[in-house]
C-alpha positions in Angstrom: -45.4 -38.6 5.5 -44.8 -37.2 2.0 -46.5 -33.9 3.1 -44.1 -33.7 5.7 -41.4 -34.3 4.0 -42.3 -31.5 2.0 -42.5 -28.8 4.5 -39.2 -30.0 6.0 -37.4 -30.0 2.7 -39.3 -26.2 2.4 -38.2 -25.4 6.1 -34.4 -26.2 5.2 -34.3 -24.4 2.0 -35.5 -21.6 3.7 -32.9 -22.0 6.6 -30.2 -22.3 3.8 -31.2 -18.8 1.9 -31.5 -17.2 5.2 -28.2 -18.1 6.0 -26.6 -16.9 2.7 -28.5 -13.3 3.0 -27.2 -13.3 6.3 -23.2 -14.0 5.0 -24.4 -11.8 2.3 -25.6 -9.0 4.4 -22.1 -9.7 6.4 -19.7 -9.1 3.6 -21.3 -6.6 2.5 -21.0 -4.7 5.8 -17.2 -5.8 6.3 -16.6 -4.0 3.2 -18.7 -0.7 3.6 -16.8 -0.9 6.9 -13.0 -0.6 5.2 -10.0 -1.8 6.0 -8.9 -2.0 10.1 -8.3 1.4 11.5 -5.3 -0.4 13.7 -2.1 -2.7 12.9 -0.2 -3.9 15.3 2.9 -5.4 15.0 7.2 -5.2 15.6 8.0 -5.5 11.3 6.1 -4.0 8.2 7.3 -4.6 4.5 6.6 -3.0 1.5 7.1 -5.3 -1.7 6.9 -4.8 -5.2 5.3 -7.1 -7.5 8.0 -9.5 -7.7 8.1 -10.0 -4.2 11.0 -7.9 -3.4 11.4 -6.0 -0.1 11.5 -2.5 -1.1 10.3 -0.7 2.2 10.8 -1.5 6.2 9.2 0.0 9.0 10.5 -2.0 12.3 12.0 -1.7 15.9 16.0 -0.9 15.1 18.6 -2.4 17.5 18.4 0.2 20.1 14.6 0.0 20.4 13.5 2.9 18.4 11.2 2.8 15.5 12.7 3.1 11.9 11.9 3.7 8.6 14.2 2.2 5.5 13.9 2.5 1.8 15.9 0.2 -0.4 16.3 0.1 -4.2 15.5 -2.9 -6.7 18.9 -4.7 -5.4 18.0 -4.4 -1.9 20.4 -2.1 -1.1 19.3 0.5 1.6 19.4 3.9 -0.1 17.9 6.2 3.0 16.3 5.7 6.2 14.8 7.5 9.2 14.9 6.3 12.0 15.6 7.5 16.6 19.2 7.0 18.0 19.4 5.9 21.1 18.3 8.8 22.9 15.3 9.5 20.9 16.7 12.0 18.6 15.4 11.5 14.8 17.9 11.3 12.3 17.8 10.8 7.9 20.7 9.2 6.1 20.9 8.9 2.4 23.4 6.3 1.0 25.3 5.9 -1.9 24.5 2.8 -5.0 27.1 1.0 -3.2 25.5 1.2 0.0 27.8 3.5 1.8 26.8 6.9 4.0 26.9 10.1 1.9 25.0 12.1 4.3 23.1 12.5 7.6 21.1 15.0 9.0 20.5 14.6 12.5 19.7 16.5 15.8 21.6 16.2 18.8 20.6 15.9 22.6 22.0 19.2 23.2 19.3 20.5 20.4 21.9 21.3 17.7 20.8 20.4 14.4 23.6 19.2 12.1 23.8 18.1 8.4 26.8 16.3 7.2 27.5 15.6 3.6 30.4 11.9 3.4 32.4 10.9 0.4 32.3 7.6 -0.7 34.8 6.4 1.9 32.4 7.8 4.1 34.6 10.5 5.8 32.4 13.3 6.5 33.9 16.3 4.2 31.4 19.2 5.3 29.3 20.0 8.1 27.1 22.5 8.9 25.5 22.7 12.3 22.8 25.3 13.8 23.3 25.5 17.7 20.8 25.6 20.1 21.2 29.4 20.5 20.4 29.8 16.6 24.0 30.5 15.3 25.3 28.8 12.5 29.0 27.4 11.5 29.9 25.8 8.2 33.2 23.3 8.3 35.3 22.3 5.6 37.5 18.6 5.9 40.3 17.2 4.0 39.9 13.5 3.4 41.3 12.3 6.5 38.2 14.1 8.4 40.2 17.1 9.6 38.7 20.3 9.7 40.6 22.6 6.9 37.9 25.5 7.0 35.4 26.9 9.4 33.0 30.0 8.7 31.3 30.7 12.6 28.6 33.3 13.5 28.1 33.6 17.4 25.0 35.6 18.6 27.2 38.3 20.0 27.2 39.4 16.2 31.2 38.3 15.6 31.6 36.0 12.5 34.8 34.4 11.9 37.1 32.7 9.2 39.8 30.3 10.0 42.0 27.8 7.2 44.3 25.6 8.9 47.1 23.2 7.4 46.9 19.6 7.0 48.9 19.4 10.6 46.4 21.6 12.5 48.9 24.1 12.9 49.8 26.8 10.4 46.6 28.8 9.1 45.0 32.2 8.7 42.1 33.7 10.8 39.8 36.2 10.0 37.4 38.0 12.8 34.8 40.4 12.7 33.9 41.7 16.3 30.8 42.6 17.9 32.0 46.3 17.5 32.2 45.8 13.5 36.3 46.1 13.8 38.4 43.2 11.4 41.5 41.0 13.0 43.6 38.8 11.1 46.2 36.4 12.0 48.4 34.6 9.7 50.7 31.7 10.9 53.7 29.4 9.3 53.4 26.1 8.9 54.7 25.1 12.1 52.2 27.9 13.7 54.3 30.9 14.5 52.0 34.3 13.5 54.4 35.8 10.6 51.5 38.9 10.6 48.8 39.6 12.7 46.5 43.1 12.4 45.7 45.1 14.2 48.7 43.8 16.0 51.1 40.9 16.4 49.5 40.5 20.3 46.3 39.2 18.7 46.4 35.9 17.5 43.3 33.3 16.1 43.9 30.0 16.6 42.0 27.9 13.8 39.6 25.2 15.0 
């Protein structure tokens, strides 16, 4: 019985080492293997070592991935992310948190870049159209346009300053052919001088 006993207690030792090389051998393999090549899920978070969110990748309201970065208070300070219509878009904000500027391309294929105060009214714009020409916009602080310089691909570029009312300005043209025009209108937008003549007359954007 005792010699028995012996080769059972030899058998399970055995069993129990070949076991741990085995969970041995295991781990070993799991890490020459690496992390998993594939994460699936709707949220990721980035924290820093005090446990603060500082990074989001997740679904946005309208179903398209985004990207946000937020500072040590949490506040978001840019993100990336698809509108609704699949179009990506970057927005940097403010230490308050507010828009200061977006840069985003439209469905149409214009790519557009605007630059906000901190009451977020967008105070310049510049856009590159589809057909490669570029126009540069200047607004007051209500959001109206006061200044636009346009390019067209015809090879005409154009200056136009407007009042606060939209209506009295100046307008500058160079055509196609090379040939200047300039309008000039009062404040209540009746031309006071126009060149080459008073028929030609710019209206401001």
């Amino acid at each position: 019985m005792k010699f028995r006993a012996r080769i059972w207690n030899v058998m399970l030792l055995g069993a129990v080492l070949l076991a741990g090389d085995t969970a041995l051998h295991y781990v070993h393999a799991q890490n020459e293997a690496g992390p998993p090549k594939v994460l699936t899920a709707q949220e990721f978070r980035l924290a820093d070592k005090d446990g603060k969110t500082r990074a989001t990748l997740a679904l946005q309201p309208n179903g398209n991935p985004g990207l946000a970065f937020l500072d040590k208070e949490g506040k978001r300070r840019a993100s990336f992310g698809l509108s609704e219509a699949g179009e990506p878009g970057l927005q940097l904000y403010g230490s308050d948190g507010k828009l200061r500027a977006r840069l985003t391309m439209l469905p149409d294929g214009t790519t557009a870049l605007a630059l906000q105060d901190k009451s977020e009214a967008i105070r310049a714009a510049l856009r590159v159209r589809p057909d490669g020409s570029p126009a540069l916009s200047l607004h007051d602080p209500d959001g109206k346009s006061r200044a636009e310089l346009d390019t067209q691909t015809n090879g005409s570029v154009s200056l136009s300053l407007s009042n606060k009312e939209g209506k009295g300005g100046a307008g500058l043209i160079i055509l196609p052919d090379g040939n200047p025009v300039a309008v000039f209108k009062d404040k209540d937008g009746k031309v006071v001088w126009a060149a080459p003549g008073p028929e030609i007359e710019i209206k401001p954007e």
